[in-house]
N, C-alpha and C positions, 0 to 999 in steps of 0.2 A: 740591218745586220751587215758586218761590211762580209769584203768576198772570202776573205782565207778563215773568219768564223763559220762562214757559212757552209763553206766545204769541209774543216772540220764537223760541224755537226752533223752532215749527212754521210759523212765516212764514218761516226759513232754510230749511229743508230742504225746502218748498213750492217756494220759491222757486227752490230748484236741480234741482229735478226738473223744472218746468217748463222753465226757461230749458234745462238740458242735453236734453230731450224735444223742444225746438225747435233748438238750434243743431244736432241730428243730423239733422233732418227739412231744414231749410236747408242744411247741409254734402249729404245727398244731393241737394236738390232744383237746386243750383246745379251740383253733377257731371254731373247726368242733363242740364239744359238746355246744357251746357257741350260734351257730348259730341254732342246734336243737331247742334248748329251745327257742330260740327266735320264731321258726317256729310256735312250739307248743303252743306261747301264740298268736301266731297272728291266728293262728286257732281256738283257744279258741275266739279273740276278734273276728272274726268272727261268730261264732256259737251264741254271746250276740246279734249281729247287729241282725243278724238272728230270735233273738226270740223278740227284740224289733219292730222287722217289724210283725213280726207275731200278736202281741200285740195290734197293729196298730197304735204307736207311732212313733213319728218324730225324724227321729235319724239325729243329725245336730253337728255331730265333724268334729274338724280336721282330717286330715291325712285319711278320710275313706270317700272312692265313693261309692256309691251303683249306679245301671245300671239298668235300670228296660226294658226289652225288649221282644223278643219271644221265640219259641223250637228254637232256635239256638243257645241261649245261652248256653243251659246244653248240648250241643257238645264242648265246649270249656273245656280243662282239666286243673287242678289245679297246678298255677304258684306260686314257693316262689322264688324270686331274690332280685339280689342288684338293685340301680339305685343311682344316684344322683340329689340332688334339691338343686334349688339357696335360700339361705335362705335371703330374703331379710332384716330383722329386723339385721343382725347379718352380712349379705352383703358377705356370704362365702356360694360357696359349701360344702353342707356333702351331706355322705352318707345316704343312707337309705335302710332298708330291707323292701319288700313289699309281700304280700299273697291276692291272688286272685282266689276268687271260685265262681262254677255258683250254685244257691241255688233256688228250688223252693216252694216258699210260696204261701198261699193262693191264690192256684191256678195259681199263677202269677210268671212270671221267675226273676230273679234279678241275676245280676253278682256285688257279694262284693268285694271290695278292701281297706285293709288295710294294712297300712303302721309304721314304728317305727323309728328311728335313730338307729343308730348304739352303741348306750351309752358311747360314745365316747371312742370306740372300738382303734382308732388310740391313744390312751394316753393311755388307758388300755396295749395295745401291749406296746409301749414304753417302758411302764416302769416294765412289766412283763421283756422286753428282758433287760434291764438296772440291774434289782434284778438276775436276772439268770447270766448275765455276771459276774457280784461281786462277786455272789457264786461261780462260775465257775472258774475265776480266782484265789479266794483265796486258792479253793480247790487243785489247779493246783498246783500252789508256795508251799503254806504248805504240800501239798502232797510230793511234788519234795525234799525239804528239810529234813522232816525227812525220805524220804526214802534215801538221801545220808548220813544223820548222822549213822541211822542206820548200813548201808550198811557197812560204813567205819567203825563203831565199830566192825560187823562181819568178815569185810575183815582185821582188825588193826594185828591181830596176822601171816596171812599169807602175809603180806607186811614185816613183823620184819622178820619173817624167811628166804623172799625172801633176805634181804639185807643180811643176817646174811650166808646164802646159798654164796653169793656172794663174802663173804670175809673171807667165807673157802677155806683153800687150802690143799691138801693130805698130803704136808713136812711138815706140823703142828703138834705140839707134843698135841695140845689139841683135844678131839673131839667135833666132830658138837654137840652144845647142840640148840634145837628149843623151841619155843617157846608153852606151852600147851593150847590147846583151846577145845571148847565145840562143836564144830562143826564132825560132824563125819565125813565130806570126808575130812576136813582138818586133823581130827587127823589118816587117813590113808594115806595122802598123805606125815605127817610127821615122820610118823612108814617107809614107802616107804624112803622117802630121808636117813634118819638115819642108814638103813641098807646098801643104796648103796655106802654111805660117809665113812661107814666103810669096805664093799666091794674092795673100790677101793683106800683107807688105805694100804690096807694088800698088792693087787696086785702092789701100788706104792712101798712100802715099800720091795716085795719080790723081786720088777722088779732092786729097788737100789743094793740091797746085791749081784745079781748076776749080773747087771755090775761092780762094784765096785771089785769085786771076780775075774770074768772072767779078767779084766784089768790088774789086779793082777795077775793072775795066767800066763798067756798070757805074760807078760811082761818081767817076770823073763826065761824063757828058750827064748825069746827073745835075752836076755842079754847075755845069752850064747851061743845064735845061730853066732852071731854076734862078740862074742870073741873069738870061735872057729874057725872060717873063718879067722879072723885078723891076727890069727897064722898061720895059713894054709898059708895064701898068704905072708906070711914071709919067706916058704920054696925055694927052686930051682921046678921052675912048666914051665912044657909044654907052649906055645903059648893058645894051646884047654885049657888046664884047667886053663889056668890064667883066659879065657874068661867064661867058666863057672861058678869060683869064684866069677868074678865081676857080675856076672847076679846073683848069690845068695844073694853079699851082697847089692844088689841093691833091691833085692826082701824085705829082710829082712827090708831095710832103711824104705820100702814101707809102707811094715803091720807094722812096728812099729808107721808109721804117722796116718794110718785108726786107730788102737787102740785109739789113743790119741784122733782122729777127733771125734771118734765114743761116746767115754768117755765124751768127751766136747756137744755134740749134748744133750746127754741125760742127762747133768745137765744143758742145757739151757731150754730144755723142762719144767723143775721140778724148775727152776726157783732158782737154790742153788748160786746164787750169790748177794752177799747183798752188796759188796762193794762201792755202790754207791756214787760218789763224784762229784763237780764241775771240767769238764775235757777239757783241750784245743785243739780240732781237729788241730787246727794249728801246735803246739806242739809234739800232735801224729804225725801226718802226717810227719814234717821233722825228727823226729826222727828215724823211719820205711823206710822211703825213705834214707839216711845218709848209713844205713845196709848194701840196696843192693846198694848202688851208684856205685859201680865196677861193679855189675852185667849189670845194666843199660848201663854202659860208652862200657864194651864188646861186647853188643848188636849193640853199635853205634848207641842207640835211644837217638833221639830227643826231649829233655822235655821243656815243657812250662806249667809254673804256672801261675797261675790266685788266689792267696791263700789271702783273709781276713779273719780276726780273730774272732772265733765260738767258743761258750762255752755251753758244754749237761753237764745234769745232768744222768750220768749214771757208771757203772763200768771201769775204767782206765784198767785192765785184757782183760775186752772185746774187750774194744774200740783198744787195743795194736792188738788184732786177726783180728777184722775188718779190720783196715785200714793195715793188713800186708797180709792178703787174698787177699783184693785185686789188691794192688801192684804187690804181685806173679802172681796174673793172669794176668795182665796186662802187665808184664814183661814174662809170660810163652809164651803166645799167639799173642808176636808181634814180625814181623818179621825184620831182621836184617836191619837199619838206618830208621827205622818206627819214626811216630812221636807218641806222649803222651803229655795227655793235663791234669795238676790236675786242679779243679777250685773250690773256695772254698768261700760259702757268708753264711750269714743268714740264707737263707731258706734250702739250699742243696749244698750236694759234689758229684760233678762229675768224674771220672775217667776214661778218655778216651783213646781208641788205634786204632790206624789204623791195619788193617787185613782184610783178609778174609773172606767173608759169614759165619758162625756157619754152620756146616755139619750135624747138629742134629736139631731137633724142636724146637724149641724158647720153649716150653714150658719145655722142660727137662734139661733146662739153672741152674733152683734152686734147682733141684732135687738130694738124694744121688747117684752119682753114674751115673747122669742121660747123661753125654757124653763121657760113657763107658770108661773113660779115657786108655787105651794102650798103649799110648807113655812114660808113667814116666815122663810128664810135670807136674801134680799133682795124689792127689789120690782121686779125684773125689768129696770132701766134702768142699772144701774151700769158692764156691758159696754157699752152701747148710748151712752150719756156717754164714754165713755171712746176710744172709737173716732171721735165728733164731735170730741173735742179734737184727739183727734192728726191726724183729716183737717184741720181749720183752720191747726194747722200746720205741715202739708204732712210728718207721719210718717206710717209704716206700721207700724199694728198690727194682729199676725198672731199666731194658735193653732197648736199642733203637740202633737199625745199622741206619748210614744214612752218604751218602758220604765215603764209606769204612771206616767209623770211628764204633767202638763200642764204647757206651754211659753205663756205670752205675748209676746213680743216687740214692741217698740215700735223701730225702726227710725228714727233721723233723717237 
């Protein structure tokens, strides 16, 4: 629920507990003083009865008993209630309130009772609750709405900034500009974002120069490590140091793959690839497989495609690394006349190999580095590439062993 529904709803439903919490507390408070006064005129109309009998007049109305009896009467104490009576003219019960007291006049006891309707107390309530709801509900509605207009006016400039936050990014050559409000936690919140926007500017921008630097730097006595060797093992050399050489330039081949792997990670993080194009997975795919087909054929693995025709809108660069990742691994990790399964629809590509259990944790599967690699089958990034690509755009890939088979799945 976003935020300005959300504080509308709970200023609706506040609002009607309140107001209905009060019109019950006023519906009785107005019954209870409604009902006094009545008492007080029926006591009043008593004390008249009272002085017309004293008078020694004949008091002959409706609605009013007089009792005339003994000292037992003024042991009876003073009753005000309801009751109801059949009103024959009109052929309905009403109500009535009735007041009864024992009085002694000349000499002589008398128990008065008089009696009133109710003044048509049940139409009066009605339509008391009827004007209260009206209000109550208008006040409700109208309340609810301009406190969302409001609201959204006050919230309007940190919704712009939240979108505008959104679709900043650090490789941007412009900086974050927000939007100015009158609000004092908004305009500390956007003194706050502004300086972290520019905070984490500087550190993206220092974190570029030095890999971009160190890959550089790194790279070049690489080149020489590597061309020195090449001559070296051009000489007349021992059995041992032939074998030494070859584990040097075997080493060397290594960290010159991690350099690259490492270079490549950190401009997928930063997102420095814009080449986005309409690109054919079908396409990729036999073109990357065609590369290593000797490799394949020397293994004596067993390939079966399942391949229909898939078309992403993403970088042709990348998608060339994806689908060559994971071919190598699929070709590193199977063992000699294994089978391999590509399968390729709609929704996802599969790349499957027969092998053995992972000897490491499933969860250190995408990880750099994360199945220590030691044998020189990769250098530990190819997974971990491979799973940057497809979180940038926006697939899911996913591992599953089942039936000695390994499952990739890439998901779009």
């Amino acid at each position: 629920m976003r935020l300005l529904s959300k504080i509308s709803y709970y200023h609706f439903w506040l609002s009607a507990v309140v107001l209905g919490i009060t019109g019950c507390m006023l519906f009785l408070f107005l019954r209870n003083e409604i009902s006094k006064e009545i008492q007080k005129q029926l006591e009043l109309q008593t004390d008249m009865v009272a002085q017309e009998i004293h008078m020694g007049r004949t008091v002959n109305f409706p609605l009013i008993n007089i009792t005339k009896g003994s000292d037992g009467l003024m042991k009876l104490p003073k009753i005000f209630k309801d009751t109801m009576i059949y009103d024959r003219l009109q052929k309905v019960t009403e109500g009535y309130y009735y007041f009864s007291e024992s009085k002694k006049i000349n000499s002589q006891h008398y128990r008065i009772m008089v009696m009133t309707t109710y003044i048509g107390w049940d139409n009066y309530s009605k339509s008391i609750i009827y004007i209260f709801l009206s209000i109550a509900g208008l006040l409700i509605v109208l309340g609810t709405l301009v406190n969302y207009f409001i609201s959204r006016r006050i919230w309007k400039p940190f919704l712009i900034n939240l979108k505008r936050i959104k679709a900043y990014s650090v490789s941007s050559k412009e900086e974050l500009q927000l939007t100015l409000t009158d609000v004092t936690e908004f305009k500390e919140l956007n003194n706050v974002l502004i300086d972290l926007a520019a905070r984490s500017k500087r550190e993206y921008t220092a974190l570029k120069e030095f890999t971009e630097n160190a890959s550089h730097e790194i790279q070049t006595p690489l080149s020489i490590l590597k061309t020195r060797l090449e001559s070296i093992s051009q000489q007349p050399l021992t059995v041992d140091i032939a074998r030494l050489l070859n584990d040097a330039k075997q080493a060397t081949i290594r960290l010159s793959k991690v350099n690259k792997g490492l270079l490549l990670l950190a401009k997928l993080e930063n997102n420095a690839f814009t080449d986005v194009q309409w690109v054919s997975i079908e396409a990729v795919l036999k073109r990357n497989f065609d590369l290593v087909e000797d490799l394949f054929q020397h293994k004596r693995l067993h390939i079966e495609k399942r391949i229909q025709r898939k078309v992403v809108n993403a970088s042709q660069f990348l998608m060339e690394i994806l689908i060559s990742n994971l071919l190598t691994n699929a070709l590193s990790y199977s063992p000699s006349g294994a089978r391999i399964i590509f399968s390729l629809n709609e929704q996802l590509l599969v790349i499957s190999n027969e092998g053995e259990p992972l000897s490491f944790p499933e969860s250190k599967l995408f990880t750099r580095f994360g199945k220590g690699a030691t044998d020189n089958k990769g250098n530990g990034l190819g997974l971990s590439i491979a799973k940057q690509i497809c979180t940038l755009n926006k697939w899911q890939l996913s591992y599953s062993y089942e039936k000695h088979m390994h499952h990739f799945s890439i998901h779009f």
